[in-house]
KOLSE-981190 format. One record per residue (C-alpha): residue in one letter; x, y negated, z negated. Coordinates in steps of 0.001 Angstrom, whole numbers, always signed. Layout:
// residues N
<A, <X, Y, Z>>
...
This chain:
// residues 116
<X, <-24193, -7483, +25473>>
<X, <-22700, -5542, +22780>>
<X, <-18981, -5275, +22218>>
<X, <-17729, -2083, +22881>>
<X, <-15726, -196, +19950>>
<X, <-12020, -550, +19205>>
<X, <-9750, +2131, +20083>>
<X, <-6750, +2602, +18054>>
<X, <-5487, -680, +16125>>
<X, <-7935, -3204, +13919>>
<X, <-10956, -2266, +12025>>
<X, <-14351, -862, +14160>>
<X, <-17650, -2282, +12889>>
<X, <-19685, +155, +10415>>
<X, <-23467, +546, +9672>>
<X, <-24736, -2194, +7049>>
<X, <-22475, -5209, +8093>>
<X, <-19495, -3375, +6667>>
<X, <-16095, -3015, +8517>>
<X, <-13922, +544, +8158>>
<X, <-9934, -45, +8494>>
<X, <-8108, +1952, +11080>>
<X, <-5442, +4113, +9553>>
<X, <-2815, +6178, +10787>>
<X, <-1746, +9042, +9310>>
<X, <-3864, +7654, +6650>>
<X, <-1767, +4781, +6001>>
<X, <-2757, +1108, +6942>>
<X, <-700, -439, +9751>>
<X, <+1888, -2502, +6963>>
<X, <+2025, +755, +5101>>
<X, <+2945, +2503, +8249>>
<X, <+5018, -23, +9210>>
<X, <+6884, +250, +5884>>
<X, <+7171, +4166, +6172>>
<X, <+8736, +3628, +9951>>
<X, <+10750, +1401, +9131>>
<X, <+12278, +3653, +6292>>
<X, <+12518, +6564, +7741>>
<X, <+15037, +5064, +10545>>
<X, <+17267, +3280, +7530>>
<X, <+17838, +6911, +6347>>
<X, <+15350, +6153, +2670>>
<X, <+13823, +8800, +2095>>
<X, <+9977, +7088, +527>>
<X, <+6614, +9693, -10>>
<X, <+3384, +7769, +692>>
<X, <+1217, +8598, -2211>>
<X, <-1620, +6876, -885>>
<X, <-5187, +6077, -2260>>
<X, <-6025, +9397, -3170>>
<X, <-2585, +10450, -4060>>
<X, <-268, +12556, -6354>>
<X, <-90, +9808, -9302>>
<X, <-3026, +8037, -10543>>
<X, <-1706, +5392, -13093>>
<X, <-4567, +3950, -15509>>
<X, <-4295, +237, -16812>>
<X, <-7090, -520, -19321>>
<X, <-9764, +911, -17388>>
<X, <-8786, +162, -14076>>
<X, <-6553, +2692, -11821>>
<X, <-3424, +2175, -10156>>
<X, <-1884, +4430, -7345>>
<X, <+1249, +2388, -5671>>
<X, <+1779, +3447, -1874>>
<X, <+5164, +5147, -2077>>
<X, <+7337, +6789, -4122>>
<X, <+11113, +6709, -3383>>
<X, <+12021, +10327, -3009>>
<X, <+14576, +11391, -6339>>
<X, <+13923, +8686, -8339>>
<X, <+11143, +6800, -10977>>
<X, <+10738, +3981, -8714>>
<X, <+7409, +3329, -6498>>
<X, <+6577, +651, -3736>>
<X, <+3389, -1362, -2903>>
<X, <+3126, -2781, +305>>
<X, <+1735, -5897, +1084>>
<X, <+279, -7199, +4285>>
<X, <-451, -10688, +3430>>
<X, <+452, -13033, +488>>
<X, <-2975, -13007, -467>>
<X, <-3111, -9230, -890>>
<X, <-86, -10178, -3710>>
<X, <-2096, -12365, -5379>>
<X, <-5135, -10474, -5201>>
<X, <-3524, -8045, -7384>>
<X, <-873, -9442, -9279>>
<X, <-2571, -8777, -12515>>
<X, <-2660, -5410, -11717>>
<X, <+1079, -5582, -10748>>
<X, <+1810, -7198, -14342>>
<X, <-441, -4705, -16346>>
<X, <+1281, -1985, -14963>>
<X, <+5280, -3184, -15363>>
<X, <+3908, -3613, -19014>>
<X, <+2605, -517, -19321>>
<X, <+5058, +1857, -18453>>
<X, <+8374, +162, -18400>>
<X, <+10086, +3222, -17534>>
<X, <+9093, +2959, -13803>>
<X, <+10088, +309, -11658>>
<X, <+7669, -979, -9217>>
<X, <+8799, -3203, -5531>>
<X, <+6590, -5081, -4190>>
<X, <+7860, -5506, -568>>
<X, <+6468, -6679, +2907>>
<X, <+5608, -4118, +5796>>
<X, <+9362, -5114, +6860>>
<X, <+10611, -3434, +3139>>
<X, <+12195, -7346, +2078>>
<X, <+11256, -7796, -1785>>
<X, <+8343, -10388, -2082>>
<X, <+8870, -12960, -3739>>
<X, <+7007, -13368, -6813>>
């Protein structure tokens, strides 16, 4: 018998073997996490998202970090797992070479630094 779908957390099957991510507010759940966590520390952060304010290219490839810190030249990428890091750690590198004006965290859903 088939599984009924998820409601409200994980991912819900799609057509073609293909799974779609639940979002909120159309964050991920560590990006959420990150944002909530934020808020109630009084840091003011503006999610910038996939499709969001600053689009940052790097040789062909595009770039948009998840947050912003509000006031400031300094964005944040959250990462859920360690393997999301190294997924993208090139990316992370072409960037911070790129435009050394802006600093870039990469932090866990909890906002601690990740160690690189």
């Amino acid at each position: 018998r088939p599984m009924p779908p998820l409601k409200g957390k994980g991912r819900t099957p799609q057509k073609a073997g293909r799974w779609q991510t639940f979002l909120i507010d159309g964050m991920r759940t560590a990006e959420f996490t990150f944002k909530t966590l934020m808020e109630r520390k009084g840091v003011a952060v503006e999610f910038v998202g996939k499709n969001g304010v600053r689009l940052f290219k790097l040789n062909g490839v595009s770039f948009t970090p998840n947050f912003r810190l509000v006031g400031t030249n300094e964005y944040v990428v959250v990462v859920g797992t360690r393997q999301a890091f190294f997924a993208n750690r090139t990316k992370y590198q072409m960037f911070r070479a790129q435009y050394p004006e802006i600093i870039l965290h990469i932090v866990k859903p909890d906002g601690s630094l990740l160690r690189e």
